[in-house]
C-alpha positions as a Markdown table, in Angstrom:
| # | Residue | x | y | z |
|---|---|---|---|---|
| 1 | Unk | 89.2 | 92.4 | 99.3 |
| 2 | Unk | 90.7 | 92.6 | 102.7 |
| 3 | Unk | 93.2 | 95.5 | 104.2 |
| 4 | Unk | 96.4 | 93.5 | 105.7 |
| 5 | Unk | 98.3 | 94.4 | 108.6 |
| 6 | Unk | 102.0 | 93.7 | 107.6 |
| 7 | Unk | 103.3 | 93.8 | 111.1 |
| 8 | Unk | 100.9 | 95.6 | 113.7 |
| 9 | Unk | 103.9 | 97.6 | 115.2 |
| 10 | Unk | 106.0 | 100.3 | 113.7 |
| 11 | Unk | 107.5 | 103.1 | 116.1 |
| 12 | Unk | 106.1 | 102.5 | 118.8 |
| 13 | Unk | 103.2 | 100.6 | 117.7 |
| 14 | Unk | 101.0 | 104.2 | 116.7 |
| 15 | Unk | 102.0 | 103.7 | 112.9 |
| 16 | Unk | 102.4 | 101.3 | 110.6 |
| 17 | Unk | 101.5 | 100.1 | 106.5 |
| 18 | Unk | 98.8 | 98.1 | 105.4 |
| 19 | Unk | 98.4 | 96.5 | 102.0 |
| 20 | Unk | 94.9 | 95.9 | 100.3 |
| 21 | Unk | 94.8 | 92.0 | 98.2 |
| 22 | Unk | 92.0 | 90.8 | 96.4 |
| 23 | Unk | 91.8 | 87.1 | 95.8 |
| 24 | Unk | 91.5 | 86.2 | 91.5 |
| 25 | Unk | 88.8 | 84.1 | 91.2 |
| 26 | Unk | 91.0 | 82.8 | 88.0 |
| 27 | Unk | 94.0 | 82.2 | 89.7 |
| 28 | Unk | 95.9 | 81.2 | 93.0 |
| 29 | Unk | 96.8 | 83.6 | 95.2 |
| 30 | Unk | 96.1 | 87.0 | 96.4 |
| 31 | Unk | 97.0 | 90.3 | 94.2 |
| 32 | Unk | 98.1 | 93.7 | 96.0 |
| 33 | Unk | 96.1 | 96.2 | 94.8 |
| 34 | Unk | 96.7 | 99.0 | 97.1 |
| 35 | Unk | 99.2 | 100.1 | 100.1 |
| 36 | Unk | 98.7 | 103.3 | 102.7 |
| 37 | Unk | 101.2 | 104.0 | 105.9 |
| 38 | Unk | 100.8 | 105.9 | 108.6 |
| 39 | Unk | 103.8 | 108.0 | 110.2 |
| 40 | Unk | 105.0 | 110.9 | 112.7 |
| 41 | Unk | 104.4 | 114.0 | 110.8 |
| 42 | Unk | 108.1 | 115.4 | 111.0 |
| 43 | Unk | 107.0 | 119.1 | 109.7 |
| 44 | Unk | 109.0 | 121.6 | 111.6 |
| 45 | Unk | 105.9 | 123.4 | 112.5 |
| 46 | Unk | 105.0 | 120.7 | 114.5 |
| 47 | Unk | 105.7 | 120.8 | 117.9 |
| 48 | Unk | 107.6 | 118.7 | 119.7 |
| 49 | Unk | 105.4 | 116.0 | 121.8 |
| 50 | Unk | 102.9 | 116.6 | 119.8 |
| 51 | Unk | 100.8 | 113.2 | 118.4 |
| 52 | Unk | 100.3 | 114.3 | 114.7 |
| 53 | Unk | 100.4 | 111.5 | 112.0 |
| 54 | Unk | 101.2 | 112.0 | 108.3 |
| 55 | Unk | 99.4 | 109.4 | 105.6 |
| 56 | Unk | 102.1 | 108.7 | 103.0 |
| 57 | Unk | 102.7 | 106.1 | 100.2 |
| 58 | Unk | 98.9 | 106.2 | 99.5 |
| 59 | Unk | 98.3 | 104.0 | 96.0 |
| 60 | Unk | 96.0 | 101.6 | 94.4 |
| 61 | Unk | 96.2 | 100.6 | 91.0 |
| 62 | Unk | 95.3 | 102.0 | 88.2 |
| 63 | Unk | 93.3 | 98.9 | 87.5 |
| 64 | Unk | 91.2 | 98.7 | 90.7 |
| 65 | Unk | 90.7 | 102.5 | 90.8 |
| 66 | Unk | 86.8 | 103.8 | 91.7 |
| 67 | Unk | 85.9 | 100.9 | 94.0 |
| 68 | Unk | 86.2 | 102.4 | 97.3 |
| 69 | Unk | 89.4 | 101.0 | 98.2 |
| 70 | Unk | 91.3 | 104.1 | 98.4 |
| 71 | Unk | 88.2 | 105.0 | 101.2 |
| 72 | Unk | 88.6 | 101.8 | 102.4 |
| 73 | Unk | 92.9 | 102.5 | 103.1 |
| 74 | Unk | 91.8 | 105.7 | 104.3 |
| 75 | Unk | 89.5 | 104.5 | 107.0 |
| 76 | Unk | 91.8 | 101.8 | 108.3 |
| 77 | Unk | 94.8 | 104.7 | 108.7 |
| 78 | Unk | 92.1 | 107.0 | 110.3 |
| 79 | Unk | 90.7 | 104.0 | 112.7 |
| 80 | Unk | 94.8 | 103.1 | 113.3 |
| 81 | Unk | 94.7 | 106.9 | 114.4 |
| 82 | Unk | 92.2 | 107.1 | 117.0 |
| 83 | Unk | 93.2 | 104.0 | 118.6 |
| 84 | Unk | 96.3 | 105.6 | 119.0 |
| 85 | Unk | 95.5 | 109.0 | 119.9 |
| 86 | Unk | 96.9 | 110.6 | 116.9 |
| 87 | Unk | 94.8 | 114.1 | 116.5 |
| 88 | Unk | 95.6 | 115.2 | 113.0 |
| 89 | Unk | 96.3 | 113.1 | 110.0 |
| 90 | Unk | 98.5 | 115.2 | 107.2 |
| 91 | Unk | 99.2 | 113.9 | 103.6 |
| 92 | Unk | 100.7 | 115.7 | 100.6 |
| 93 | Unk | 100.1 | 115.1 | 97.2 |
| 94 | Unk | 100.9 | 117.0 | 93.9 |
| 95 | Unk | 98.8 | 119.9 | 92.1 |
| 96 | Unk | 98.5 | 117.3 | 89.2 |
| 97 | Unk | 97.1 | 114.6 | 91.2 |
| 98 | Unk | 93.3 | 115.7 | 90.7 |
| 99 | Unk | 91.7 | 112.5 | 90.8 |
| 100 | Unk | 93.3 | 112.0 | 94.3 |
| 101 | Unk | 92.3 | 115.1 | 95.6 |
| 102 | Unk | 88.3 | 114.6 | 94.5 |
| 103 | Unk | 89.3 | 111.0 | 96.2 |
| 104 | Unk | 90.2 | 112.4 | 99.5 |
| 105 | Unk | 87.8 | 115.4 | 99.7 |
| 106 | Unk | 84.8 | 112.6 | 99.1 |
| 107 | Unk | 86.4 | 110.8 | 102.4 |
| 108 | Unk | 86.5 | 113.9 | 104.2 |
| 109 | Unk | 89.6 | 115.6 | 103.5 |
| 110 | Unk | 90.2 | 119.3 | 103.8 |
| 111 | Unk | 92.5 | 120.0 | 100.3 |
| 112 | Unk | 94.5 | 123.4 | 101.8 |
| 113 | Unk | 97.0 | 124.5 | 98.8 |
| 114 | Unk | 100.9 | 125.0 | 100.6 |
Protein backbone atom coordinates (compact mmCIF):
# COMPACT_ATOMS: atom_id res chain seq x y z
CA UNK A 1 0.00 0.00 0.00
CA UNK A 2 1.46 3.36 -0.47
CA UNK A 3 -0.13 6.94 0.73
CA UNK A 4 -0.17 9.35 -2.58
CA UNK A 5 0.39 12.89 -2.66
CA UNK A 6 -2.13 14.24 -5.28
CA UNK A 7 -0.48 17.58 -5.68
CA UNK A 8 2.04 18.51 -2.68
CA UNK A 9 0.44 22.12 -2.53
CA UNK A 10 -2.87 23.29 -1.48
CA UNK A 11 -3.27 26.85 0.23
CA UNK A 12 -0.30 27.68 0.71
CA UNK A 13 1.36 24.50 0.54
CA UNK A 14 0.40 23.65 4.69
CA UNK A 15 -2.54 21.40 3.47
CA UNK A 16 -3.47 19.19 1.11
CA UNK A 17 -5.27 15.34 0.29
CA UNK A 18 -3.61 12.20 -0.01
CA UNK A 19 -5.11 9.01 -1.27
CA UNK A 20 -4.06 5.40 -0.02
CA UNK A 21 -3.83 2.48 -3.44
CA UNK A 22 -3.01 -0.90 -3.06
CA UNK A 23 -1.74 -2.65 -6.09
CA UNK A 24 -4.14 -6.20 -7.01
CA UNK A 25 -1.97 -8.83 -7.38
CA UNK A 26 -4.94 -10.21 -9.82
CA UNK A 27 -5.24 -7.29 -11.82
CA UNK A 28 -3.60 -4.15 -13.50
CA UNK A 29 -3.60 -1.18 -11.76
CA UNK A 30 -3.75 0.34 -8.40
CA UNK A 31 -7.14 0.48 -6.28
CA UNK A 32 -8.01 3.58 -3.96
CA UNK A 33 -8.78 2.35 -0.80
CA UNK A 34 -8.64 5.26 1.36
CA UNK A 35 -8.46 9.34 1.13
CA UNK A 36 -7.69 11.93 4.23
CA UNK A 37 -7.19 16.02 3.77
CA UNK A 38 -5.81 18.34 5.79
CA UNK A 39 -7.33 22.01 5.95
CA UNK A 40 -7.51 25.53 7.95
CA UNK A 41 -9.75 24.81 10.74
CA UNK A 42 -12.36 27.71 10.01
CA UNK A 43 -14.20 27.41 13.63
CA UNK A 44 -15.04 30.82 14.72
CA UNK A 45 -13.32 30.18 18.02
CA UNK A 46 -10.25 30.11 16.36
CA UNK A 47 -8.36 33.01 16.27
CA UNK A 48 -7.36 34.72 13.54
CA UNK A 49 -3.48 33.92 12.67
CA UNK A 50 -3.65 31.15 14.31
CA UNK A 51 -2.02 27.73 12.56
CA UNK A 52 -4.80 25.22 13.49
CA UNK A 53 -5.58 22.34 10.90
CA UNK A 54 -8.78 20.40 10.66
CA UNK A 55 -8.55 16.52 9.25
CA UNK A 56 -11.66 16.07 7.01
CA UNK A 57 -12.84 13.56 4.35
CA UNK A 58 -11.26 10.76 6.43
CA UNK A 59 -12.46 7.18 4.64
CA UNK A 60 -11.20 3.85 3.76
CA UNK A 61 -13.26 1.14 2.59
CA UNK A 62 -15.29 -0.87 4.10
CA UNK A 63 -13.32 -3.67 2.52
CA UNK A 64 -9.81 -2.76 3.70
CA UNK A 65 -11.04 -1.68 7.08
CA UNK A 66 -8.69 -3.03 10.43
CA UNK A 67 -5.34 -2.90 8.57
CA UNK A 68 -3.82 0.06 9.84
CA UNK A 69 -4.47 2.25 6.99
CA UNK A 70 -6.70 4.59 8.61
CA UNK A 71 -3.29 4.96 11.23
CA UNK A 72 -1.46 5.00 8.41
CA UNK A 73 -3.71 8.35 6.79
CA UNK A 74 -3.53 9.67 10.15
CA UNK A 75 0.17 9.76 10.54
CA UNK A 76 0.85 11.21 7.07
CA UNK A 77 -1.80 14.33 7.91
CA UNK A 78 -0.07 14.52 11.41
CA UNK A 79 3.67 14.41 9.80
CA UNK A 80 2.17 17.01 6.85
CA UNK A 81 1.36 19.04 10.20
CA UNK A 82 4.56 19.33 11.85
CA UNK A 83 6.37 20.10 8.86
CA UNK A 84 4.21 22.85 8.57
CA UNK A 85 3.87 24.07 11.89
CA UNK A 86 0.31 23.41 12.28
CA UNK A 87 -0.25 23.03 16.38
CA UNK A 88 -3.66 21.42 16.62
CA UNK A 89 -5.24 18.95 14.32
CA UNK A 90 -9.36 19.09 14.70
CA UNK A 91 -11.78 16.48 13.07
CA UNK A 92 -15.47 15.89 13.59
CA UNK A 93 -17.25 12.92 13.18
CA UNK A 94 -20.80 11.74 14.08
CA UNK A 95 -22.08 10.10 17.52
CA UNK A 96 -22.87 6.94 15.42
CA UNK A 97 -19.49 6.65 13.91
CA UNK A 98 -18.16 4.32 16.89
CA UNK A 99 -15.81 2.28 14.98
CA UNK A 100 -14.05 5.52 13.96
CA UNK A 101 -13.82 6.96 17.27
CA UNK A 102 -12.16 3.53 18.82
CA UNK A 103 -9.99 4.10 15.37
CA UNK A 104 -8.78 7.47 16.27
CA UNK A 105 -8.52 7.20 20.06
CA UNK A 106 -6.04 4.02 19.33
CA UNK A 107 -3.86 6.72 17.12
CA UNK A 108 -3.98 9.07 19.79
CA UNK A 109 -7.01 11.04 19.59
CA UNK A 110 -8.68 12.90 22.41
CA UNK A 111 -12.75 12.07 21.48
CA UNK A 112 -14.26 15.52 23.40
CA UNK A 113 -18.27 15.35 22.81
CA UNK A 114 -19.48 19.19 21.28
Amino acid sequence: MTISDDGETVLNGRYGFWVAVIQMDDQPGEEIVGCIGLDHDLRPDVAEGSIRGQVRRMNVSSDYRRRGIGGLLLETVAAQARKSHIRWLSLITSDYSWEAKRMYERNGCIVENR
